[in-house]
C-alpha positions as CSV (number, residue, x, y, z in Angstrom):
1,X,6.2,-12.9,-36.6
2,X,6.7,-16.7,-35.3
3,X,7.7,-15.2,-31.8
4,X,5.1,-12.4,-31.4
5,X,2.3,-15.3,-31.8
6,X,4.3,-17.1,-29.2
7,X,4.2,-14.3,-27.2
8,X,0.9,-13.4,-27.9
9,X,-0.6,-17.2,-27.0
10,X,1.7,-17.4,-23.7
11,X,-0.1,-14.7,-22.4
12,X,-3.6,-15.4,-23.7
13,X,-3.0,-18.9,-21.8
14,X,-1.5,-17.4,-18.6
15,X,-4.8,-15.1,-18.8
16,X,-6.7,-17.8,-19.2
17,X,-5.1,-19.5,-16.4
18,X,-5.6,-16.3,-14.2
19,X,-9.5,-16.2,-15.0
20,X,-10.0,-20.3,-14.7
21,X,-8.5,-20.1,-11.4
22,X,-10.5,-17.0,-9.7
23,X,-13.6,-19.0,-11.6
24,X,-12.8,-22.3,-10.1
25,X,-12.1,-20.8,-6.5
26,X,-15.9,-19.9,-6.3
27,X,-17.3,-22.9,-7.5
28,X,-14.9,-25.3,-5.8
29,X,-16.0,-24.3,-2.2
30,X,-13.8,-23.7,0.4
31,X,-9.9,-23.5,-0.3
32,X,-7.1,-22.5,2.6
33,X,-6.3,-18.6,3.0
34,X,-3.0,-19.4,2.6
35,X,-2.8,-21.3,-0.3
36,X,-5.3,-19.2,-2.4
37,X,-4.0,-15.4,-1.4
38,X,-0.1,-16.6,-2.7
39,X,-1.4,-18.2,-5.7
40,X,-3.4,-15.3,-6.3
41,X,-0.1,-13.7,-6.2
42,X,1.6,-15.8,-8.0
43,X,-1.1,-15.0,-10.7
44,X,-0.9,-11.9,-10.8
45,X,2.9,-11.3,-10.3
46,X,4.0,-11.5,-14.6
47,X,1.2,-9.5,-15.4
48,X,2.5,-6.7,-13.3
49,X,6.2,-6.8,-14.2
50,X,6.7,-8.3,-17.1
51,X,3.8,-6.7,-19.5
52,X,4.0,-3.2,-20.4
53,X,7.6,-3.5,-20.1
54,X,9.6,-0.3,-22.0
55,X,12.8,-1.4,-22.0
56,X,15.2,-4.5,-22.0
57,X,16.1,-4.1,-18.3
58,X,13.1,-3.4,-17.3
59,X,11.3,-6.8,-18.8
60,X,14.4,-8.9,-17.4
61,X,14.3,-7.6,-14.2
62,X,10.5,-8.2,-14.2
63,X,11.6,-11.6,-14.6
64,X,13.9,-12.4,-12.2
65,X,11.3,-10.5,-9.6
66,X,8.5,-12.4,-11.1
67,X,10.6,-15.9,-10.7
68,X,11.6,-15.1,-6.8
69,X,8.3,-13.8,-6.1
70,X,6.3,-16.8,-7.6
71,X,8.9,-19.2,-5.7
72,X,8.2,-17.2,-2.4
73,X,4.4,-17.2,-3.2
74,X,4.7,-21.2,-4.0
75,X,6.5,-21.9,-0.8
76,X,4.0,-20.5,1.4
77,X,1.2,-22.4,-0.3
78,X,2.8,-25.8,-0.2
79,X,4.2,-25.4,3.8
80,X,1.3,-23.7,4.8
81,X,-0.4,-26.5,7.4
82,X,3.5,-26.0,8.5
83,X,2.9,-22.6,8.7
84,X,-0.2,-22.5,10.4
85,X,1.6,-24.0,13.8
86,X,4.3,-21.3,13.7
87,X,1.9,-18.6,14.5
88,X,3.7,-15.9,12.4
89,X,6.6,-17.0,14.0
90,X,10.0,-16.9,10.9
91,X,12.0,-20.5,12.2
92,X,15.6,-19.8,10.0
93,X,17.1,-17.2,7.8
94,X,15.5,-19.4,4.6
95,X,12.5,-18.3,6.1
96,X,13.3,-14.8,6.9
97,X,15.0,-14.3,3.5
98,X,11.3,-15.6,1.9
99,X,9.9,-13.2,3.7
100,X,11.6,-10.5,2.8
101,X,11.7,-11.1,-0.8
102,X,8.0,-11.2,-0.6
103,X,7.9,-7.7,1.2
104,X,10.5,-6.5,-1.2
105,X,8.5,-7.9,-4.3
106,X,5.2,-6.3,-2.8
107,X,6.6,-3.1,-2.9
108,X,8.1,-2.9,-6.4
109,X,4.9,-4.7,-7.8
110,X,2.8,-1.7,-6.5
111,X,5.7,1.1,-7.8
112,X,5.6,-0.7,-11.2
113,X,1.6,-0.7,-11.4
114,X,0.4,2.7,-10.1
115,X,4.1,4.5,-9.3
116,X,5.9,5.6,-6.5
117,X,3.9,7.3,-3.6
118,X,2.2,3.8,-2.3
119,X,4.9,1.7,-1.6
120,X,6.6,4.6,-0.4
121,X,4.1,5.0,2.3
122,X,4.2,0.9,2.9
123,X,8.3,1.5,3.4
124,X,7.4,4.1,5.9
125,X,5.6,2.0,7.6
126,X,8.2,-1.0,7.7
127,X,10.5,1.4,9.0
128,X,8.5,2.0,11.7
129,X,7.7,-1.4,12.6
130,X,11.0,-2.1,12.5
131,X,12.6,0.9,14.1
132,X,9.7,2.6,15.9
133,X,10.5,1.4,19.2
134,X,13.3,4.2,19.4
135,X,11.1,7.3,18.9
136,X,10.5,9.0,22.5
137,X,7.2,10.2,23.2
138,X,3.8,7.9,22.4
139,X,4.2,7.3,18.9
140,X,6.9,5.3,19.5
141,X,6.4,1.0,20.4
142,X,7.8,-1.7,22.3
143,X,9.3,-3.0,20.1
144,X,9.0,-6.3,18.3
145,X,11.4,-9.3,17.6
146,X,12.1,-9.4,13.8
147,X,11.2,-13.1,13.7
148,X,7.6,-12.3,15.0
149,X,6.9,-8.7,12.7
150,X,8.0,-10.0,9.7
151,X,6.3,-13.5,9.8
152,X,3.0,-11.7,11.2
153,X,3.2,-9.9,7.9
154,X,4.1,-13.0,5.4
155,X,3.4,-16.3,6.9
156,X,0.4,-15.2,8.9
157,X,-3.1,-13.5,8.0
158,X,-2.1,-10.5,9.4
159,X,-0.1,-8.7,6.5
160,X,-0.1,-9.4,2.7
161,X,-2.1,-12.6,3.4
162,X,-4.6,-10.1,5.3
163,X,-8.4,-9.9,5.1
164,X,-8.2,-7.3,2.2
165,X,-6.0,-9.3,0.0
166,X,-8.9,-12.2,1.2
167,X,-11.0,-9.5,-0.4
168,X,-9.5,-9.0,-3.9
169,X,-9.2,-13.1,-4.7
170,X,-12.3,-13.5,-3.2
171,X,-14.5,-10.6,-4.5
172,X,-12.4,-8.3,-6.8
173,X,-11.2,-10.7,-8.8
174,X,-14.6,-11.9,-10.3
175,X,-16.5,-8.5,-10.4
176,X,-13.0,-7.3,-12.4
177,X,-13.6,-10.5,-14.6
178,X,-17.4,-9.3,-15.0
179,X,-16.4,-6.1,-15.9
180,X,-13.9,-7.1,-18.8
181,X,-15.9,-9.7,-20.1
182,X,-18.7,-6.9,-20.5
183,X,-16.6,-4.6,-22.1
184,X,-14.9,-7.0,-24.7
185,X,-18.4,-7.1,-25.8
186,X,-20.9,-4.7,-27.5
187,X,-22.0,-3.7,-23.8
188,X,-20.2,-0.7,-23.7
189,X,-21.9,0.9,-27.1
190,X,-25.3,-0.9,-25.4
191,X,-24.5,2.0,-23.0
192,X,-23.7,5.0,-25.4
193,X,-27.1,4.3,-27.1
194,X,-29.1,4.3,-24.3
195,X,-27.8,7.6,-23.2
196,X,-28.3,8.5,-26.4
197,X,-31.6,7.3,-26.8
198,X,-32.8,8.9,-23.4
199,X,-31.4,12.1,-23.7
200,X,-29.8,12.9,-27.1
201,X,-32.5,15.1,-27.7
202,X,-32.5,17.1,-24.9
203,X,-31.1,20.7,-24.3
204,X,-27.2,20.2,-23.5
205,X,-28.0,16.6,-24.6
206,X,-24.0,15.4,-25.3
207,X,-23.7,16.0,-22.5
208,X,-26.3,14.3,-20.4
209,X,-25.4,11.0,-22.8
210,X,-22.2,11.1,-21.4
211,X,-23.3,11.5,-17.4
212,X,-25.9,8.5,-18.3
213,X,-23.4,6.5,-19.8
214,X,-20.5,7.5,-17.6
215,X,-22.9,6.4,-14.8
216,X,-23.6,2.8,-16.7
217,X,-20.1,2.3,-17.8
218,X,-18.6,2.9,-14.5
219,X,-20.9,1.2,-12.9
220,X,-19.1,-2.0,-14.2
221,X,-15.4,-0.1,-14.4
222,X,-15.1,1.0,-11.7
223,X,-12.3,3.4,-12.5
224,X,-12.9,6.9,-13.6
225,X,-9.6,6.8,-16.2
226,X,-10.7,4.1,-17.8
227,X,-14.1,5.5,-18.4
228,X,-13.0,8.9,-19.1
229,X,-10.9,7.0,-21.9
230,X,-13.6,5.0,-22.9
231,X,-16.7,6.6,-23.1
232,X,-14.9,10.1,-23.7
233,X,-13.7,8.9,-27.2
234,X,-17.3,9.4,-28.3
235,X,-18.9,11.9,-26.2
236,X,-16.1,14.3,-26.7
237,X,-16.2,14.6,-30.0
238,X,-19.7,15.3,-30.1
239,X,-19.6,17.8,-28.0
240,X,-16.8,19.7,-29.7
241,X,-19.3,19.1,-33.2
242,X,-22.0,20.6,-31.6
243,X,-20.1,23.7,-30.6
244,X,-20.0,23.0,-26.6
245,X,-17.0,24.9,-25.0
246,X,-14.2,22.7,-24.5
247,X,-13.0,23.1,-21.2
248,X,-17.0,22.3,-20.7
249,X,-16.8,19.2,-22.5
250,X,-14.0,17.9,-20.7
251,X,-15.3,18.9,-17.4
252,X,-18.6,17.3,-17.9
253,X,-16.7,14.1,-18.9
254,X,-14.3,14.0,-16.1
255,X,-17.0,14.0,-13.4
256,X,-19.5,11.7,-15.1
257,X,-16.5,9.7,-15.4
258,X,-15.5,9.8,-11.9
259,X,-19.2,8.8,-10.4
260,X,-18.3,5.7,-11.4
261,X,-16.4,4.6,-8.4
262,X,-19.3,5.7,-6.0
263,X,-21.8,3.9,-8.5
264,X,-23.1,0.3,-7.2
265,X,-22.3,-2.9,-8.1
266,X,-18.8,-2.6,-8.5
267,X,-17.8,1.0,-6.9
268,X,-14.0,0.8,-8.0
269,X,-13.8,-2.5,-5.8
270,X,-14.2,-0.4,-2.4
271,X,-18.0,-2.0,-1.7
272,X,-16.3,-5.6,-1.3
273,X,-13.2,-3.9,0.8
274,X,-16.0,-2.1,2.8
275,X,-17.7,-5.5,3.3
276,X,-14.6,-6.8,4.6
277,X,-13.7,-4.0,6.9
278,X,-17.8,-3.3,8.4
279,X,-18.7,-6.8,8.0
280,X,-22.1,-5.5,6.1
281,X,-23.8,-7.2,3.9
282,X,-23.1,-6.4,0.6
283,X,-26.3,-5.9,-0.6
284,X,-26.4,-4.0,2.5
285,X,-23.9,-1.4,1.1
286,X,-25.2,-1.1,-2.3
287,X,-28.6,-0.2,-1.1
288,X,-26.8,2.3,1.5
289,X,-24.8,3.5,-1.6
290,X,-27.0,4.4,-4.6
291,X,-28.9,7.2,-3.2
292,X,-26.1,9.6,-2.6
293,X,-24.9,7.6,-5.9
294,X,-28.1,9.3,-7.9
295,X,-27.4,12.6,-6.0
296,X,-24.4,13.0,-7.7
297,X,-25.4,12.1,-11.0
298,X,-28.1,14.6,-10.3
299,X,-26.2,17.6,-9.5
300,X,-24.2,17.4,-12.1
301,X,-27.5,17.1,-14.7
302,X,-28.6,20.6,-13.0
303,X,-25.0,22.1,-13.6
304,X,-25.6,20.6,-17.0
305,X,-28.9,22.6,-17.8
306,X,-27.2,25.7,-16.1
307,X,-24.5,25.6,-18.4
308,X,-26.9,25.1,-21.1
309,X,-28.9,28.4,-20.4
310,X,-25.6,29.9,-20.6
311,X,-24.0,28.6,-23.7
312,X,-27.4,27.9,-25.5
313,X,-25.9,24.0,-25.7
314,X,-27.9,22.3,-28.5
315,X,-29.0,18.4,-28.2
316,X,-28.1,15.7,-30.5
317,X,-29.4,15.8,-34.3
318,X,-32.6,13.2,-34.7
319,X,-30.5,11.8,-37.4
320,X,-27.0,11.0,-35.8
321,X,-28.8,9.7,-32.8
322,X,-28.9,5.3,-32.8
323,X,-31.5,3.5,-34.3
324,X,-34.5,1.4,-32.3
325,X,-33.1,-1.4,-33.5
326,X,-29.4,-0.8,-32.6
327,X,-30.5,0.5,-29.0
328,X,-32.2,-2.7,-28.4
329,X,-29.8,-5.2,-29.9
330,X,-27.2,-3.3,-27.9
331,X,-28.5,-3.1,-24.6
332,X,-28.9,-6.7,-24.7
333,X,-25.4,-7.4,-24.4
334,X,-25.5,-5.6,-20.6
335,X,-28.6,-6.1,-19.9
336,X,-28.8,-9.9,-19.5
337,X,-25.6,-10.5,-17.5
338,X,-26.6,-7.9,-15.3
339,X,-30.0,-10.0,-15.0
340,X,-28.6,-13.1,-14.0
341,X,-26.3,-11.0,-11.9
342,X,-29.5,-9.6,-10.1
343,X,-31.9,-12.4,-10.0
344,X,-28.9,-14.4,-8.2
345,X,-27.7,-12.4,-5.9
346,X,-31.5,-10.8,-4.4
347,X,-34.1,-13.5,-5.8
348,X,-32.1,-16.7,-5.0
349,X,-29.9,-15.8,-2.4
350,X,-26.6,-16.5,-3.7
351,X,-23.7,-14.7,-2.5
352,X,-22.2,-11.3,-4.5
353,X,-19.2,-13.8,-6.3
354,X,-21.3,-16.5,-7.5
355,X,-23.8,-14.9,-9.2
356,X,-21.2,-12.6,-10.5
357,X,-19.3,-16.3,-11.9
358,X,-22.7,-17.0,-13.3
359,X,-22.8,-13.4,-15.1
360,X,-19.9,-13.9,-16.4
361,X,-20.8,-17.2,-17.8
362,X,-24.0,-15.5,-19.3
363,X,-21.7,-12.5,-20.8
364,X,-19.6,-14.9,-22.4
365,X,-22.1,-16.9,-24.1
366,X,-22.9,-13.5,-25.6
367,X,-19.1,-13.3,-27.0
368,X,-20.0,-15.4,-29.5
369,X,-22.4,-12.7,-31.2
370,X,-21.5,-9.4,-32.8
371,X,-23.8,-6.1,-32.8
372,X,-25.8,-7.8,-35.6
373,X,-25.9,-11.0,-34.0
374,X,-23.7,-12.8,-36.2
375,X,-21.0,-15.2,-35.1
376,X,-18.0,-15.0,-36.8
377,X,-14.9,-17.5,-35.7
378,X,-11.9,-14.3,-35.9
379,X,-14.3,-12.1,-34.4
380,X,-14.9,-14.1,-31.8
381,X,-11.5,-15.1,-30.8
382,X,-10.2,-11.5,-31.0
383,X,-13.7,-10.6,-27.9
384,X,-12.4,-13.5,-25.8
385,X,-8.8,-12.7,-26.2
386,X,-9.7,-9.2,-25.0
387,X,-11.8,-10.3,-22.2
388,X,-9.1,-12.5,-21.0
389,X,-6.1,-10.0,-21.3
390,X,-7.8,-7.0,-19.7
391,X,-9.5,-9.1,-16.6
392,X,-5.8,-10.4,-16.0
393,X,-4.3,-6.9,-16.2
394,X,-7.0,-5.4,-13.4
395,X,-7.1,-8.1,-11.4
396,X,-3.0,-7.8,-11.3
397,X,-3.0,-3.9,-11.2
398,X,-5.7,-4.2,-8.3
399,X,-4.0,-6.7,-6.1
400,X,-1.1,-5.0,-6.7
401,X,-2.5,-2.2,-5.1
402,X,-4.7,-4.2,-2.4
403,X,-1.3,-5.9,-1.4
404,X,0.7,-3.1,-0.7
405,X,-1.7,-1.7,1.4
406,X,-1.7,-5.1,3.9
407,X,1.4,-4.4,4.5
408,X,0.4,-1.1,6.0
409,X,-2.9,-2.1,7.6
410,X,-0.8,-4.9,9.2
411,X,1.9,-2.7,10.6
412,X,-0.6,-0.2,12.1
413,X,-1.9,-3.4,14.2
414,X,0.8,-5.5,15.1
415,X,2.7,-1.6,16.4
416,X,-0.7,-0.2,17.4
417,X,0.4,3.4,15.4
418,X,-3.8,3.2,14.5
419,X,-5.2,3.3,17.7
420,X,-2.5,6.8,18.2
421,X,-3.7,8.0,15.3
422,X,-7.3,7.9,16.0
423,X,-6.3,9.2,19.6
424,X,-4.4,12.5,17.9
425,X,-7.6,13.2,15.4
426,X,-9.6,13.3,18.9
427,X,-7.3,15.4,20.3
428,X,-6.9,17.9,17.4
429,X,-10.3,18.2,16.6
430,X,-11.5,19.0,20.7
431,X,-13.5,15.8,20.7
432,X,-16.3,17.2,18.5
433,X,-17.4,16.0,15.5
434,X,-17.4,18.4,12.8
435,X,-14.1,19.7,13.1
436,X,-13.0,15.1,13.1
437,X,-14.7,15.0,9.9
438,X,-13.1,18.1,8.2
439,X,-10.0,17.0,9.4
440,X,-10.3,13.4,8.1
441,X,-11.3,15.0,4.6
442,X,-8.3,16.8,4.0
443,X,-6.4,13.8,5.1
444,X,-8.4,11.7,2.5
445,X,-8.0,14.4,0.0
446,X,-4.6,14.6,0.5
447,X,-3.9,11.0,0.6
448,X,-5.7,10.6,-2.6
449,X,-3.9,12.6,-4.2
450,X,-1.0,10.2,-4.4
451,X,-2.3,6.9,-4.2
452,X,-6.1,5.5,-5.6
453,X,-9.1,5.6,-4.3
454,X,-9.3,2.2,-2.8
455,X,-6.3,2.1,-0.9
456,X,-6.0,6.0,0.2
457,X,-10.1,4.7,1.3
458,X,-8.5,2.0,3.4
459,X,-5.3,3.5,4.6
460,X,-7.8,6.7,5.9
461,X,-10.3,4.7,7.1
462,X,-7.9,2.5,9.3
463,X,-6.8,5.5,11.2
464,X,-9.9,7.9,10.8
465,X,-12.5,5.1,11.2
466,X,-12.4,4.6,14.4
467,X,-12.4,7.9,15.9
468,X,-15.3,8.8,13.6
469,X,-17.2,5.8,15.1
470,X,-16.4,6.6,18.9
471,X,-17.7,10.1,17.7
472,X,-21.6,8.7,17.5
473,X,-21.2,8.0,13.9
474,X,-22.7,4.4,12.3
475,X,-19.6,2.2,11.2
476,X,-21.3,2.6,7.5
477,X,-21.1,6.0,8.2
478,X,-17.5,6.7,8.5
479,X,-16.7,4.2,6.1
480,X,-18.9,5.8,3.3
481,X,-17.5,9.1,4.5
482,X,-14.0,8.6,4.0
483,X,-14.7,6.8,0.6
484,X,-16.5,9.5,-1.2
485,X,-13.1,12.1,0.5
486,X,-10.8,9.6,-1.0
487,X,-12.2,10.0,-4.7
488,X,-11.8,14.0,-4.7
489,X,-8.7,14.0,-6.3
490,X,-10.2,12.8,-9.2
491,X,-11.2,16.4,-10.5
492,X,-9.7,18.5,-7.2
493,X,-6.1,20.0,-8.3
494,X,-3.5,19.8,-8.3
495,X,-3.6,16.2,-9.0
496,X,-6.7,15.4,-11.1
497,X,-6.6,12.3,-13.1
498,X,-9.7,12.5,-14.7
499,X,-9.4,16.0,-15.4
500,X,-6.1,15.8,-16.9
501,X,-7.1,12.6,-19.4
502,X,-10.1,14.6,-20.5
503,X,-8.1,18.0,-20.5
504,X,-5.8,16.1,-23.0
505,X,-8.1,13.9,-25.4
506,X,-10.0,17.6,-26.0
507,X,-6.8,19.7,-26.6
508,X,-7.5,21.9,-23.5
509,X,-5.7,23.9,-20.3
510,X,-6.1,21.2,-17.8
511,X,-6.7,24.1,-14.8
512,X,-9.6,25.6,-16.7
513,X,-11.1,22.3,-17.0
514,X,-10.8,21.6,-13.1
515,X,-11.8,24.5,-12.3
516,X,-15.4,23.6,-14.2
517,X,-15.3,20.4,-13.0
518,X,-14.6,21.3,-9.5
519,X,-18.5,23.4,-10.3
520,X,-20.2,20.5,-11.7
521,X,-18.8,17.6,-9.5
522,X,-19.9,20.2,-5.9
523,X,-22.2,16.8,-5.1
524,X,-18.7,15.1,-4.2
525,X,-17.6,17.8,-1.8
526,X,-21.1,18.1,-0.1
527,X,-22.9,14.7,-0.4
528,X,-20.6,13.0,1.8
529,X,-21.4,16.0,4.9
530,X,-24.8,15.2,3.9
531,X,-24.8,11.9,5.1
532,X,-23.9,12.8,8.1
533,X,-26.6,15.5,8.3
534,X,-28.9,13.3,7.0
535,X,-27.8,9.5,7.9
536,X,-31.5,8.1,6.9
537,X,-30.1,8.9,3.5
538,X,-28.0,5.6,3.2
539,X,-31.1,3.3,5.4
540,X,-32.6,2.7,2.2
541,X,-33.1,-0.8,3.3
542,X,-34.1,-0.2,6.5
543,X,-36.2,2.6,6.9
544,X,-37.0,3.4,2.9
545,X,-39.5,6.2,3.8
546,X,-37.0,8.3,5.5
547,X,-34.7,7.6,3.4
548,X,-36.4,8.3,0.5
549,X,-37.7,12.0,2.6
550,X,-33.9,12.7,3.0
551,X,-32.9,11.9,-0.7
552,X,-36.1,14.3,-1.5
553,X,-34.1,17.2,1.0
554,X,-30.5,16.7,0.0
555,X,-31.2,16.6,-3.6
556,X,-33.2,20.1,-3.6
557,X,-30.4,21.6,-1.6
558,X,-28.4,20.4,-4.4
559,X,-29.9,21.7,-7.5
560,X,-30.1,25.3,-5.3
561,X,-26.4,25.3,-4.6
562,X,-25.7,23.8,-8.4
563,X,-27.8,26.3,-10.1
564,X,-26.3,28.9,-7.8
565,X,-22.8,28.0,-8.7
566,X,-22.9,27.8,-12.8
567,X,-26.7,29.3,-13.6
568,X,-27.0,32.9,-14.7
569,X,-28.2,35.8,-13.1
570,X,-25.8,38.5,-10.7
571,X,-23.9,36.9,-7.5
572,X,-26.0,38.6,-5.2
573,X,-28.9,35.9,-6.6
574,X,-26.6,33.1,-6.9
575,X,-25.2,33.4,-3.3
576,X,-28.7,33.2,-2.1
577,X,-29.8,30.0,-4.0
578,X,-26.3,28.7,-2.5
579,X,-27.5,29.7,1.4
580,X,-30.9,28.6,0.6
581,X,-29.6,25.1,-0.9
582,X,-27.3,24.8,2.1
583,X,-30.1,25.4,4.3
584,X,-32.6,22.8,2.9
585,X,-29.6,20.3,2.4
586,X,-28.0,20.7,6.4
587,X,-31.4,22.1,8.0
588,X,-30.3,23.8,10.9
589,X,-26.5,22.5,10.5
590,X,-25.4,25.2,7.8
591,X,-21.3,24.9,7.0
């Protein structure tokens, strides 16, 4: 019992130590990229390895990789003004072997957080660095001296130390931190009864609680599991009381679940990669975002009254929805970090990671206060503990992730295997657009499959980006584009995350529930070509009027080729509202 509280109050500090750094780095003011990227790393490194652990070898190994890593990490922020006059230039084995213990601890961190097919692709892409210069033909390189290549990628800002890893201490890190802090809290259940409140009554109303509150919850999550997990522990069950069919239930759950990651503020952590990667604004992005955002969430509430003509879905009993009182206390516990968070960031002017630091501040005075607004001491312990662990274990999962894949974005620069890339899509698709963008989905779709959405976004984007752009096509564009691709493995088989966690909290055949997913979620296959049909759709704040014209003409193509898909009637009606809803949704430009 003594050494589990140990245990237990190591990591709560090492959390704590995690959070109070990220903290201090935005209030602090400027600190050098390569001092706070490796103690990022260093951060982040026994969080990854060493908990979770399922076996003896597995924890000690995590230790020894967590020590050498954290040494490696260390070194590089003490030496770095050293560093800085060798120009990614490795002087000495000592230095090569610390470089490749870093490389070597990137990988496995990734394989240990989010499996194998990552860091695979990363060691494909070492290889090729280091070997390339032997394949014939032009996707081989010149060649380049293993002193230079590996210290571009370790001692330099041009691999792990990269602008996307700038990104995830930067950005990530406190939007993560905003996001637990949040959730350790009554925000989450603030969510459930507003959804509830709003449309608990309605026809097929289970269901619409849990796209509103999928939609809310992932709005701060930023990850479709987790709110599949979370919110789906309530909404499920409800469903299944109220007779809805399961494979229904799950499917509704899985894509409400899943528009989290296109949802603004947080967007899975891809807005702050995009901001990185365009150099938008980031209010810039969320304002280009949340229309095709709402167009989701709207084609799936059309599907959602189909189905409910269908099945005769009945809404939420007056008496098992939540109280006034309990709606308003609740929504209190969201609503006024996300308050500050707004008044900072669009009324005052201060950037995306400081008013996020001073929501955080704001959601942890509300800690202190339970659902009846009572503070009691254990209580409030057990919410901070909570907070702390889970921001430490998504910061460390996410830089995990955002770490491997520098090491690939560096290698496509420093060998120029982009720049090919972009060259073959051109090639392939005849130099015409279309048949680039179809292309580059079922490279993103493909991608995704194996790896998450944030780095299959910025692996595809690095090599699809730019011959999208040379195509006539706005840098926002593309990168929006090949975002909303990367998510479609989310409910697309055979690899459906979302669909298989819902598929198994409900007790159902995880095909028949993509299959109905696949139905509801139709927005994520056609929104993204809509932007391109329709690009005043994401000049919101630019050109508002348009934009609001072409959120009018997608979203009534929608609900046509929605209702067409799930509503009744025989399939010679249904494929007409489909050609009617392509038709208003592409005008001229039917697919």
């Amino acid at each position: 019992m003594q050494t589990n509280r140990l245990a237990a109050g190591f990591w709560l500090t090492l959390a704590a130590a995690l959070v109070g750094y990220h903290m201090a780095l935005v209030f602090s003011g400027l600190v050098p990229n390569l001092v706070s990227r490796p103690l990022h790393m260093a951060f982040i490194l026994p969080f990854v390895f060493m908990v979770g652990a399922t076996s003896r070898l597995m924890l000690w190994t995590g230790v020894v990789l967590t020590l050498l890593g954290v040494a490696a990490a260390l070194w590089v922020a003490v030496n770095h003004n050293a560093l800085a006059d060798q120009y990614g230039f490795l002087e000495g084995p000592a230095q090569v072997a610390i470089a490749i213990t870093l490389l070597l601890v990137t990988l496995e961190a990734a394989r240990r957080a989010i499996g194998w097919p990552l860091p695979l692709a990363a060691g494909a892409a070492l290889i090729y660095g280091l070997w390339g210069q032997h394949i014939p033909g032009q996707f081989g390189h010149s060649g380049t001296p293993l002193a230079s290549f590996l210290g571009t990628l370790t001692i330099a800002e041009g691999g792990i130390w990269g602008q996307l890893t700038g990104v995830s201490v930067n950005v990530v890190a406190i939007f993560v931190i905003f996001g637990a802090v949040l959730n350790a809290g009554a925000a989450g259940q603030g969510f459930m009864n507003i959804a509830a409140a709003a449309a608990g009554h309605l026809k097929g109303g289970a269901a619409k609680v849990s796209v509103i509150s999928s939609a809310l919850f992932g709005s701060i999550s930023g990850s479709a599991s987790a709110n599949v997990a979370s919110t789906g522990a309530i909404t499920l069950p409800a469903m299944t009381r109220l007779g809805y069919p399961k494979r229904l239930a799950a499917a509704v759950e899985a894509v409400a679940s899943s528009g989290g990651q296109i949802m603004p503020p947080l967007m899975g952590a891809g807005a702050f990669v995009m901001v990185e990667l365009t150099g938008v604004p980031y209010t810039a992005i969320m304002a280009a975002a949340i229309l095709p955002a709402i167009l989701y969430f709207w084609a799936v509430w059309v599907g959602i009254n189909a189905y409910a003509q269908r099945y005769d879905l009945k809404g939420i009993a007056a008496k098992d929805q939540p109280k006034r009182r309990d709606v308003v206390i609740t929504s209190l516990f969201f609503l006024v970090p996300f308050t500050v968070l707004m008044i900072a960031m669009f009324v005052v002017g201060y950037t995306p990671e400081f008013a996020a630091a001073l929501a955080i501040l704001a959601g942890a005075a509300l800690l202190l206060f339970d659902t009846e607004l009572r503070i009691e001491p254990h209580a409030v312990a057990s919410r901070i503990g909570v907070a702390l662990i889970g921001a430490a274990r998504q910061v460390a999962m996410i830089a995990a992730i955002i770490l491997c894949a520098s090491i690939i974005i560096g290698v496509l620069s420093i060998t120029g295997l982009g720049v090919k890339i972009t060259s073959l899509i051109l090639e392939g698709a005849g130099g015409m657009l279309w048949p680039s963008l179809l292309l580059t989905a079922l490279a993103c779709l493909v991608l995704g499959m194996e790896v998450p959405t944030t780095a299959a976004y910025v692996i595809c984007v690095s090599v699809a980006g730019p011959a999208l752009t040379k195509l006539g096509l706005e840098p926002l564009q593309a990168h929006l584009f090949v975002f909303w691709f990367a998510l479609l493995s989310t409910i697309t088989p055979p690899v459906c995350g979302a669909v298989f966690i819902a598929a198994g909290m409900i007790g159902e055949n995880w095909l028949k529930v993509a299959l109905s997913a696949m139905a509801l979620g139709i927005g994520l296959y056609l929104i993204p070509l809509g932007m391109i049909a329709n690009p005043n759709l994401i000049r919101l704040n630019t050109d508002p009027v348009a934009a609001i014209f072409a959120f009018v003409r997608v979203g009534a193509g929608l609900g046509l080729i929605s209702f067409g898909l799930i509503g009744a009637g025989g399939a010679a009606k249904r494929s007409a509202l489909i050609v009617a809803g392509l038709a208003v949704m592409f005008g001229w430009l039917v697919i």
